[in-house]
LOSELO-873278 format. One line per 10 residues: number of its first residue (from 1); their letters; for each residue x, y, z of N, C-alpha, C, O. Coordinates in nm, 3 decimals, m for minus. Atoms other than C-alpha are relative to their C-alpha. Example, Ala and Ser with C-alpha at 12.3 -4.5 7.8 and 13.67 -1.06 7.14 Angstrom:
1) AS) 0.089/m0.119/0.000/1.230/m0.450/0.780/0.090/0.120/0.000/0.194/0.118/0.066; m0.082/m0.119/m0.006/1.367/m0.106/0.714/m0.077/0.109/0.073/m0.026/0.220/0.090
# end
This chain:
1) XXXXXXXXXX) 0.073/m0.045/0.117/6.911/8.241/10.171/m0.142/0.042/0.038/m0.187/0.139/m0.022; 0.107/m0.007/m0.022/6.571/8.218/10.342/m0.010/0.166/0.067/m0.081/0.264/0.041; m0.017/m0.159/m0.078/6.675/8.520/10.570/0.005/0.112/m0.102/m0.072/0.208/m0.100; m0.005/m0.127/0.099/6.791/8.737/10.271/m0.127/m0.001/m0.051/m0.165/0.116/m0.044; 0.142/m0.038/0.085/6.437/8.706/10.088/m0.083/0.036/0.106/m0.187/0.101/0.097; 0.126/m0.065/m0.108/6.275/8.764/10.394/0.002/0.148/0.046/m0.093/0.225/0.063; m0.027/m0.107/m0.005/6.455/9.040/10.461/m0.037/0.123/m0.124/m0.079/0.238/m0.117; 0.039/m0.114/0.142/6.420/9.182/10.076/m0.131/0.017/0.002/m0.177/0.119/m0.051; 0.138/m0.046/0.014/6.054/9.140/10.133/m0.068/0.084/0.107/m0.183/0.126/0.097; 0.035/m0.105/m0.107/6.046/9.352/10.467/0.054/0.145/m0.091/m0.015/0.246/m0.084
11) XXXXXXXXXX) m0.020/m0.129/0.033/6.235/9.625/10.269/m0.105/0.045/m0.117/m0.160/0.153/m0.140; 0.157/m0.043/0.123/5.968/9.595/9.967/m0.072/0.049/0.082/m0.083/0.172/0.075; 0.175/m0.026/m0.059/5.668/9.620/10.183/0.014/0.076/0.142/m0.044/0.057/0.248; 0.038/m0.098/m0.133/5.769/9.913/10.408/m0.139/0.083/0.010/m0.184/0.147/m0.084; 0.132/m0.079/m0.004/5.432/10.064/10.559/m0.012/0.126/m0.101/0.086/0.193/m0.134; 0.088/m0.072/0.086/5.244/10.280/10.342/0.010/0.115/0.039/0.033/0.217/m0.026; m0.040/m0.156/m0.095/5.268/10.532/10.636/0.116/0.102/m0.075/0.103/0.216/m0.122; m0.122/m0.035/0.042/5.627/10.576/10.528/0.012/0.049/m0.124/0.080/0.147/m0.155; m0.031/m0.055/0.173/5.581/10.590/10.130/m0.082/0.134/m0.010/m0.049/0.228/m0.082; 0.056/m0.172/0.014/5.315/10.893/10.201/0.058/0.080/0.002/0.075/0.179/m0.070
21) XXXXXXXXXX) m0.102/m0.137/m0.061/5.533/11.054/10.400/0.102/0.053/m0.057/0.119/0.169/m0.019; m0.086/m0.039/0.084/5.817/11.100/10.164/m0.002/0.131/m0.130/m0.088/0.125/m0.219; 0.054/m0.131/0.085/5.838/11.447/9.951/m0.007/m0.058/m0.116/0.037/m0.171/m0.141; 0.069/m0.007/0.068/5.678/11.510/9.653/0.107/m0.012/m0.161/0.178/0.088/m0.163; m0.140/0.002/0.105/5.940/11.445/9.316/m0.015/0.120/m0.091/0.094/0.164/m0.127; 0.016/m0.113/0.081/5.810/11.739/9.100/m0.064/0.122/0.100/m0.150/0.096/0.184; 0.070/m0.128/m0.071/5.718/12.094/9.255/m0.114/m0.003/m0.089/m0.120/m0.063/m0.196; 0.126/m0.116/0.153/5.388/12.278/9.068/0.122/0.083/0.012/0.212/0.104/0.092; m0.059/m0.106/0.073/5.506/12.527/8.821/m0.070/0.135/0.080/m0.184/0.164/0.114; 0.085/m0.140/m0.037/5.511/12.879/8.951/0.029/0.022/0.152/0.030/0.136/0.199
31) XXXXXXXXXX) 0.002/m0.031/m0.159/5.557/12.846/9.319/0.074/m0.111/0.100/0.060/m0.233/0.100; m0.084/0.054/m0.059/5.814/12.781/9.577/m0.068/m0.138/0.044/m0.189/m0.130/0.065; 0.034/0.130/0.009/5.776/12.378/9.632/0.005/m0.050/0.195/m0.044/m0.149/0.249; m0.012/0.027/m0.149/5.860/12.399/10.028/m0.179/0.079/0.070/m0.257/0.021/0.145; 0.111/m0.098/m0.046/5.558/12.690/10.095/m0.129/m0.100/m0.040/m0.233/m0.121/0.022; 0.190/0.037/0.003/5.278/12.509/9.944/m0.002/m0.136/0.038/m0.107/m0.196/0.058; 0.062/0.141/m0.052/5.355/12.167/10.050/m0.010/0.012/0.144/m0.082/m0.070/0.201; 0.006/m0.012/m0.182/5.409/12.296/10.456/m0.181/0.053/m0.011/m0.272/0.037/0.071; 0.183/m0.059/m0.053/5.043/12.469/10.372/m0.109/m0.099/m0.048/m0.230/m0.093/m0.028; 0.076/0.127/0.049/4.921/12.162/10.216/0.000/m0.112/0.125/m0.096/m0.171/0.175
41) XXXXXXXXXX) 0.026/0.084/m0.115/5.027/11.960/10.486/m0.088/0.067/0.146/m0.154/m0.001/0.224; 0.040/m0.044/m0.092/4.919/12.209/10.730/m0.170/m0.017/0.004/m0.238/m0.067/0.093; 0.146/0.049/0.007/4.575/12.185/10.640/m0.077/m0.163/m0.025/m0.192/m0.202/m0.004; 0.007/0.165/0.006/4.587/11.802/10.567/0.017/m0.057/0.171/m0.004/m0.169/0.219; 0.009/0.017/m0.131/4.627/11.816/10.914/m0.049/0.024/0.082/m0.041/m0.056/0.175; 0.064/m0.076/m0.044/4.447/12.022/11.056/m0.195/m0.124/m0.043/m0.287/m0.157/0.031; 0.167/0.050/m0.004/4.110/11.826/10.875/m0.003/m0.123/0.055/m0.109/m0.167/0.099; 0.011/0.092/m0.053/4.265/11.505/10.990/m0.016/m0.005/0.176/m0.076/m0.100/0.227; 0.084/m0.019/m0.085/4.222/11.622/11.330/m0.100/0.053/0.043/m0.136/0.035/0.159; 0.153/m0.007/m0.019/3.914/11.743/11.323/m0.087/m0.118/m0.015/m0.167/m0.176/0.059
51) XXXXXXXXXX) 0.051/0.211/0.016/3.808/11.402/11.202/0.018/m0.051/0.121/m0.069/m0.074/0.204; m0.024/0.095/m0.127/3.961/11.239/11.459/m0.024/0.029/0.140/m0.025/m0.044/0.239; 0.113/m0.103/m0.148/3.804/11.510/11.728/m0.120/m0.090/m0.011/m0.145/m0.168/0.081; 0.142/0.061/0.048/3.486/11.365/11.592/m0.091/m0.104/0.033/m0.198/m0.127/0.090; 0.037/0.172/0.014/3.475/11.025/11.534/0.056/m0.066/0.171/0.007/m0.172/0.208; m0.026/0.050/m0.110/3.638/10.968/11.888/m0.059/0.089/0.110/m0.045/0.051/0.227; 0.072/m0.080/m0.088/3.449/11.239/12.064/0.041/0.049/0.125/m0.006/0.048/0.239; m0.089/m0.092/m0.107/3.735/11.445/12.214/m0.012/0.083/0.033/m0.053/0.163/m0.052; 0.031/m0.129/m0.045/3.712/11.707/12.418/0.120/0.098/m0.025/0.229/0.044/m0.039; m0.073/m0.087/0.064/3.899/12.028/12.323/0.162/m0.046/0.060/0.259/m0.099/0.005
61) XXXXXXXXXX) m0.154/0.061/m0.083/4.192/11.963/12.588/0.042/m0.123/m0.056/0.154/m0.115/m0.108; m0.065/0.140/0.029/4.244/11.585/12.498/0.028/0.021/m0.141/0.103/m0.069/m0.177; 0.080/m0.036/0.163/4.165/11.721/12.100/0.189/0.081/0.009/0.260/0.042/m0.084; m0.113/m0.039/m0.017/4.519/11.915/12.203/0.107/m0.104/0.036/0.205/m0.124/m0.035; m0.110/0.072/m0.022/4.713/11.678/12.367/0.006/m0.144/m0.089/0.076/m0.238/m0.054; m0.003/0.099/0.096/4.644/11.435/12.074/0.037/0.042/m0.131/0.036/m0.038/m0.224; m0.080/m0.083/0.109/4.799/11.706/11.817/0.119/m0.001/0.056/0.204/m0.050/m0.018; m0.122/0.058/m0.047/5.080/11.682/12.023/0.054/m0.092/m0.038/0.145/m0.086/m0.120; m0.051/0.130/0.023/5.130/11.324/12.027/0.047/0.018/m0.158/0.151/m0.039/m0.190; 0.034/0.033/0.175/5.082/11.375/11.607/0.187/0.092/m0.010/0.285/0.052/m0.072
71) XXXXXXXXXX) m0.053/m0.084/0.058/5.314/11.626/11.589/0.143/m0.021/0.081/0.250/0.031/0.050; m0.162/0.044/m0.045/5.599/11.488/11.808/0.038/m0.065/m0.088/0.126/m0.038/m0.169; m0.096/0.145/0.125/5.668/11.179/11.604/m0.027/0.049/m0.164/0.045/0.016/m0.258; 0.000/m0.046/0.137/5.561/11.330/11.297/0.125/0.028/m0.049/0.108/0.030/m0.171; m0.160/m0.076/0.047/5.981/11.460/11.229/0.055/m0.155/0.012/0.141/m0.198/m0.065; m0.113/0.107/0.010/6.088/11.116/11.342/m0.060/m0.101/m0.131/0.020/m0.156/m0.206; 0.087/0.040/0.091/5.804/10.960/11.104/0.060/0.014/m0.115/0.083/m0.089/m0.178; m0.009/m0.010/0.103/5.923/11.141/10.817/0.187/m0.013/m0.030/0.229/m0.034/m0.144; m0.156/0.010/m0.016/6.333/11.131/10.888/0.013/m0.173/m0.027/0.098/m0.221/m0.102; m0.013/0.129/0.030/6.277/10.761/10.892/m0.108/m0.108/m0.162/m0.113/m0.222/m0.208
81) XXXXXXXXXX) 0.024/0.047/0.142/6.082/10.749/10.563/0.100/0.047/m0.129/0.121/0.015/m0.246; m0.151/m0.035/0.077/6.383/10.927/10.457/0.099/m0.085/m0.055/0.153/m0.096/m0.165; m0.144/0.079/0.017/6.636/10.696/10.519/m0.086/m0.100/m0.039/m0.013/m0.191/m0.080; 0.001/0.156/0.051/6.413/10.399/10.416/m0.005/0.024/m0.144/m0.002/m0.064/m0.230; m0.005/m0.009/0.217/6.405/10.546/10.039/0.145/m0.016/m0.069/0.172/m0.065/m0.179; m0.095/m0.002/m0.002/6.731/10.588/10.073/0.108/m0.166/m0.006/0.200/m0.197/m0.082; 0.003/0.145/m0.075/6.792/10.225/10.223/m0.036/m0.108/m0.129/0.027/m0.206/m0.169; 0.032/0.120/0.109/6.584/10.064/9.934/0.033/0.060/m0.121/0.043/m0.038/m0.195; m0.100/m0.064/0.105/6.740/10.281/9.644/0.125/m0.113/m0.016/0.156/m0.191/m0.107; m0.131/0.049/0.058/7.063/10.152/9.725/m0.028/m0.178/0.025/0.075/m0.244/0.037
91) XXXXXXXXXX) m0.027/0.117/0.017/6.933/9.783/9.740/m0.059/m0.010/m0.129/m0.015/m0.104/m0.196; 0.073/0.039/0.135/6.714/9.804/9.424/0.165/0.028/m0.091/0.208/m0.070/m0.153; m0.115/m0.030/0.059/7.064/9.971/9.271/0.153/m0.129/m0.029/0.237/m0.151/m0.117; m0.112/0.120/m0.025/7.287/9.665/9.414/m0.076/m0.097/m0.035/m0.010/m0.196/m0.064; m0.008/0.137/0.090/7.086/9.414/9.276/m0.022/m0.013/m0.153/m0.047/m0.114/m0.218; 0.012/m0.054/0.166/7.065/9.575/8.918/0.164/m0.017/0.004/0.185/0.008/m0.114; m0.118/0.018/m0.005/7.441/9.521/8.967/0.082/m0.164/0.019/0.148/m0.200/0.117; m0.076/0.171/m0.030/7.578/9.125/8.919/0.096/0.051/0.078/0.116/m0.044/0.154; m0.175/m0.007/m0.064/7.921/9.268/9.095/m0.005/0.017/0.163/0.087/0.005/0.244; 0.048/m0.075/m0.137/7.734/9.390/9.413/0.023/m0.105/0.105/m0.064/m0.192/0.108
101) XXXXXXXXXX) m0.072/0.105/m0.038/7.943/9.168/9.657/m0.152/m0.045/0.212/m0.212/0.027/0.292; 0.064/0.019/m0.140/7.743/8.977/9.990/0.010/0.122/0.081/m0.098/0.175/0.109; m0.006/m0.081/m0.104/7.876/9.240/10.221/m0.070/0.125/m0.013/m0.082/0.204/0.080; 0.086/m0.127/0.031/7.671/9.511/10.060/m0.113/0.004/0.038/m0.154/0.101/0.102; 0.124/0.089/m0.027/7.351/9.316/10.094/0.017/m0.031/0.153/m0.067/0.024/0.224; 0.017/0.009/m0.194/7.421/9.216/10.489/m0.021/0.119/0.042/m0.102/0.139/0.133; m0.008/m0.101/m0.084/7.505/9.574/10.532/m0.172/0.101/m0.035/m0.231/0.161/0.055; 0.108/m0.045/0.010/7.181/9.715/10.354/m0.129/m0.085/0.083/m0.222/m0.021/0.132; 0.074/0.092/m0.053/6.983/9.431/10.496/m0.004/0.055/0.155/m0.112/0.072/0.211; m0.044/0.002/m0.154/7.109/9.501/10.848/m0.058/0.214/0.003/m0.131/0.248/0.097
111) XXXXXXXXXX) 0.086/m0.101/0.010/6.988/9.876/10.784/m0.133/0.057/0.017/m0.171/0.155/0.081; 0.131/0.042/0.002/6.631/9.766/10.693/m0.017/m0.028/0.175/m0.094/0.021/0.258; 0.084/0.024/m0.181/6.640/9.614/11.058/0.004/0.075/0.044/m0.110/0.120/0.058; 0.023/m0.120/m0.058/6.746/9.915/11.235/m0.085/0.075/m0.051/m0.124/0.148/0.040; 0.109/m0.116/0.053/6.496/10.134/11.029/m0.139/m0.121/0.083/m0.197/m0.071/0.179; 0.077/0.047/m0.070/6.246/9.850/11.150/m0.008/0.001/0.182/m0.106/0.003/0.256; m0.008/m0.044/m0.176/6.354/9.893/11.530/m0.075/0.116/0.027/m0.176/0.121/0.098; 0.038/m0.121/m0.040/6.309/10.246/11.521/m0.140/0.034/m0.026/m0.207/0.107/0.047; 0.148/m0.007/0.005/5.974/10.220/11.363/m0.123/0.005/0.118/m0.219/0.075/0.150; 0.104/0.035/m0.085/5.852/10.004/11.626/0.037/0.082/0.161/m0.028/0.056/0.263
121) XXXXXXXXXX) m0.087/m0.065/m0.128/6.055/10.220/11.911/m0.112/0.173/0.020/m0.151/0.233/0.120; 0.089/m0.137/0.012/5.835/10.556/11.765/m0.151/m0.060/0.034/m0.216/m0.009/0.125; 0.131/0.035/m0.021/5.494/10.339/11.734/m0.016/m0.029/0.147/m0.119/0.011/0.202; 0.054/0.005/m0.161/5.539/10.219/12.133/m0.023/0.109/0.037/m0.141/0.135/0.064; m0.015/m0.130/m0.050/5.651/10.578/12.239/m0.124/0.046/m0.032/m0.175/0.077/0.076; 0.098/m0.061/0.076/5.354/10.707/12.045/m0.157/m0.047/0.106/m0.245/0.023/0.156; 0.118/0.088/m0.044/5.104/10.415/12.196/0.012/0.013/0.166/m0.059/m0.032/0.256; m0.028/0.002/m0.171/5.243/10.491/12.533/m0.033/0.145/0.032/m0.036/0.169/0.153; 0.021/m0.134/m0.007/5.167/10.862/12.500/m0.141/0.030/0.001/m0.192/0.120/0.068; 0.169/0.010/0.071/4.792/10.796/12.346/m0.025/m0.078/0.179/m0.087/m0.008/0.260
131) XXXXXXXXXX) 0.064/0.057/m0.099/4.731/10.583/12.650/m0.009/0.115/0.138/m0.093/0.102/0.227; m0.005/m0.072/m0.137/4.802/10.855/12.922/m0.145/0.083/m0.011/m0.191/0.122/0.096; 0.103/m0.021/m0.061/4.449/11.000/12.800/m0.124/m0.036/m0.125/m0.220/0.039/m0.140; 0.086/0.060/0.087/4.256/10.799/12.517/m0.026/m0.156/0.081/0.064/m0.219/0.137; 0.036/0.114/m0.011/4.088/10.497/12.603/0.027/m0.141/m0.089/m0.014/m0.142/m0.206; m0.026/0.113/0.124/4.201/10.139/12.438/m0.059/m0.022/m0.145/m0.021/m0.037/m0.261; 0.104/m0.031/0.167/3.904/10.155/12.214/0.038/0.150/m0.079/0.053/0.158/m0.200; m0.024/m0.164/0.056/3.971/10.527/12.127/0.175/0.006/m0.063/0.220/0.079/m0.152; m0.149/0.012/0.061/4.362/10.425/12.079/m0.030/m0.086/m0.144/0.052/m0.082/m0.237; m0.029/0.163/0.093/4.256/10.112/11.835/m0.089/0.083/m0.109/m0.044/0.076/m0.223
141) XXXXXXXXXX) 0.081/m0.136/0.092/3.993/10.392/11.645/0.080/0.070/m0.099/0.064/0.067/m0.221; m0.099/m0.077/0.043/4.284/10.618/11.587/0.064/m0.074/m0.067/0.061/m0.072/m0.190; m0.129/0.078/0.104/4.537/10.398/11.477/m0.089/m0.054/m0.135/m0.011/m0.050/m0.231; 0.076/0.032/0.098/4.272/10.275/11.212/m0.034/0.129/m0.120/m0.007/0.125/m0.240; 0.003/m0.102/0.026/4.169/10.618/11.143/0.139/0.065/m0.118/0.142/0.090/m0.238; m0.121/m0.027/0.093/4.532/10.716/11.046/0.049/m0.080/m0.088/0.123/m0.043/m0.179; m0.066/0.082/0.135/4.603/10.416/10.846/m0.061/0.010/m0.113/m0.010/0.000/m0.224; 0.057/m0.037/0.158/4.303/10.497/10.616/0.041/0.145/m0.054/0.015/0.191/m0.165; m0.008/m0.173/0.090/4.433/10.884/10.590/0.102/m0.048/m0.066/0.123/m0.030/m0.186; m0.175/0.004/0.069/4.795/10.752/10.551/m0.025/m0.102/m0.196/0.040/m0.096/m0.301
151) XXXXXXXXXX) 0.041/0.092/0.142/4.612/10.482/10.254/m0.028/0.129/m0.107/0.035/0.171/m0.204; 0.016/m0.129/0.106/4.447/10.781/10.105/0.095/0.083/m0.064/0.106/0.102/m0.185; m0.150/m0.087/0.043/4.767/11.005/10.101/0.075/m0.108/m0.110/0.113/m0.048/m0.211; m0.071/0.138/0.064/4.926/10.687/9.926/m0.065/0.017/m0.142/m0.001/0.078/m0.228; 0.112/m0.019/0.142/4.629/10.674/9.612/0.001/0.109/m0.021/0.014/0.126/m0.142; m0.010/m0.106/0.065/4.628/11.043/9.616/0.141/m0.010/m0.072/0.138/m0.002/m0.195; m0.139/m0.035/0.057/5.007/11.056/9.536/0.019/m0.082/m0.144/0.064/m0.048/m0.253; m0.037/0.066/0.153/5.001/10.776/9.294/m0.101/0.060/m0.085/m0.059/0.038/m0.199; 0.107/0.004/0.127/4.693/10.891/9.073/0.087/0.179/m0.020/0.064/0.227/m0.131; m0.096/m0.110/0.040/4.946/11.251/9.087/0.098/m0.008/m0.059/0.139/0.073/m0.143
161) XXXXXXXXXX) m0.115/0.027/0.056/5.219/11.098/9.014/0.018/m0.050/m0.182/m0.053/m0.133/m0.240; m0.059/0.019/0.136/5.392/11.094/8.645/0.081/m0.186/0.003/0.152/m0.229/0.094; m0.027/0.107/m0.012/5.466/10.738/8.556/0.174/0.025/m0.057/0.225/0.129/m0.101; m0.190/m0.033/m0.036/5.882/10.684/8.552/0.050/0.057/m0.159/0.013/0.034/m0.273; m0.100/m0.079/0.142/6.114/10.888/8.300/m0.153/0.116/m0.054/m0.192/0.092/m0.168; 0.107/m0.065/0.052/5.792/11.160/8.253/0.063/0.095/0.071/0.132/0.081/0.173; m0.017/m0.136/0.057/5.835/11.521/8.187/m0.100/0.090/0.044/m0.194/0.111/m0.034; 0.098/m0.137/m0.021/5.638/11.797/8.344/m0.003/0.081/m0.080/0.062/0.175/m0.035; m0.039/m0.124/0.055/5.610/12.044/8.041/m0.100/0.109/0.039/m0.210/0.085/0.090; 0.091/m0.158/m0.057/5.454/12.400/8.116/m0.130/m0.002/0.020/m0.191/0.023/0.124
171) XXXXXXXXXX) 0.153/0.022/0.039/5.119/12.336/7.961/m0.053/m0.151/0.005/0.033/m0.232/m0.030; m0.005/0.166/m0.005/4.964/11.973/8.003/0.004/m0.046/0.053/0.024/m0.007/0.168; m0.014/0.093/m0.071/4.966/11.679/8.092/0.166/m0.081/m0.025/0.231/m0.084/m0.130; m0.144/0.073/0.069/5.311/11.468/8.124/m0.006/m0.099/m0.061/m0.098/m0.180/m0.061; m0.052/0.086/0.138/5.469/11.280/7.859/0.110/m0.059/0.042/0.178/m0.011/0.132; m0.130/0.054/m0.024/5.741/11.045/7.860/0.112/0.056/m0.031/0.133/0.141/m0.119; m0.154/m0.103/0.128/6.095/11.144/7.793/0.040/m0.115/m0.072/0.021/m0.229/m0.030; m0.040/0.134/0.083/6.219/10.917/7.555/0.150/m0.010/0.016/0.208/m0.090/m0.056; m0.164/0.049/m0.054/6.604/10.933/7.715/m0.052/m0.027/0.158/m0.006/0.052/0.239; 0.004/0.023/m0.106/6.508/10.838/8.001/m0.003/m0.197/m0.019/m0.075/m0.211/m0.118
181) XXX) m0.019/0.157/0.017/6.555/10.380/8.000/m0.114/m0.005/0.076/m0.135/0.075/0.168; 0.112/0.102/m0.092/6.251/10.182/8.136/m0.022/m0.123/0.021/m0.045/m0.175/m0.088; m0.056/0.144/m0.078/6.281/9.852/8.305/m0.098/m0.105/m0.108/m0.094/m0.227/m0.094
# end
């Protein structure tokens, strides 16, 4: 029993990193929803390394091979905030369900760990990549650095976000739908 709550509380409290990273649930009205979030991110990226040129006082070359590093794991980053929405969907779903038998729960549970492996399998790879030409202090900077952008991305999304069963209409602000159930 102790294991399962421990486990349900690793799948609650996946990093923050992860809940940023996950797409956006409503497009804007008016314009394809893939184009402006790749140019949204593109420039969300673009100022976060310049920042991080900055504040760690990289030189253009290292200022490159530290967009690299970003931009390798960035696909596995967001593939694995994929499957963890996915992952905790279907456990929030199975325990809104009395019928939802043990073996569902081991097998989602046992999911959560592999999504936790791979986490920590991208963060070494990542920390082992940063070391070939950042300094320890300049690695421990960064990783700080990105956890306050990834926090920010996090508060931006929620103070965007429509609270649950809400309605984008044309003009406005959203409104609830009133068929939509709320917990």
């Amino acid at each position: 029993m102790r294991r399962t709550c421990a486990s349900l509380l690793i799948a609650v409290a996946l990093p923050a990193a992860l809940s940023a990273q996950e797409p956006p649930r409503l497009p804007p009205a008016g314009e394809p929803a893939g184009a402006r979030r790749a140019e949204l991110e593109a420039r969300l990226y673009e100022r976060f390394l310049e920042r991080a040129t900055q504040e760690l006082g990289l030189a253009a070359a290292t200022r490159e091979r530290l967009g690299d590093v970003i931009k390798e794991t960035a696909e596995s980053r967001r593939e694995l905030a994929r499957e963890g929405l996915e992952v905790r969907r279907s456990l929030v779903a199975a325990l809104r369900d009395p019928a939802s038998p043990d073996t569902t729960f081991r097998q989602l549970l046992g999911r959560l760990d592999e999504l936790r492996e791979r986490e920590l399998r991208i963060w070494r790879r990542e920390r082992s990549r940063l070391a070939e030409f950042l300094s320890p202090r300049q690695q421990a900077e960064f990783m700080g650095l990105r956890a306050r952008f990834n926090d920010r991305l996090l508060e931006f999304r929620n103070r965007r976000r429509p609270p649950r069963g809400a309605v984008w209409p044309r003009n406005g602000p959203p409104r609830l739908d009133p068929r939509v159930p709320r917990p």
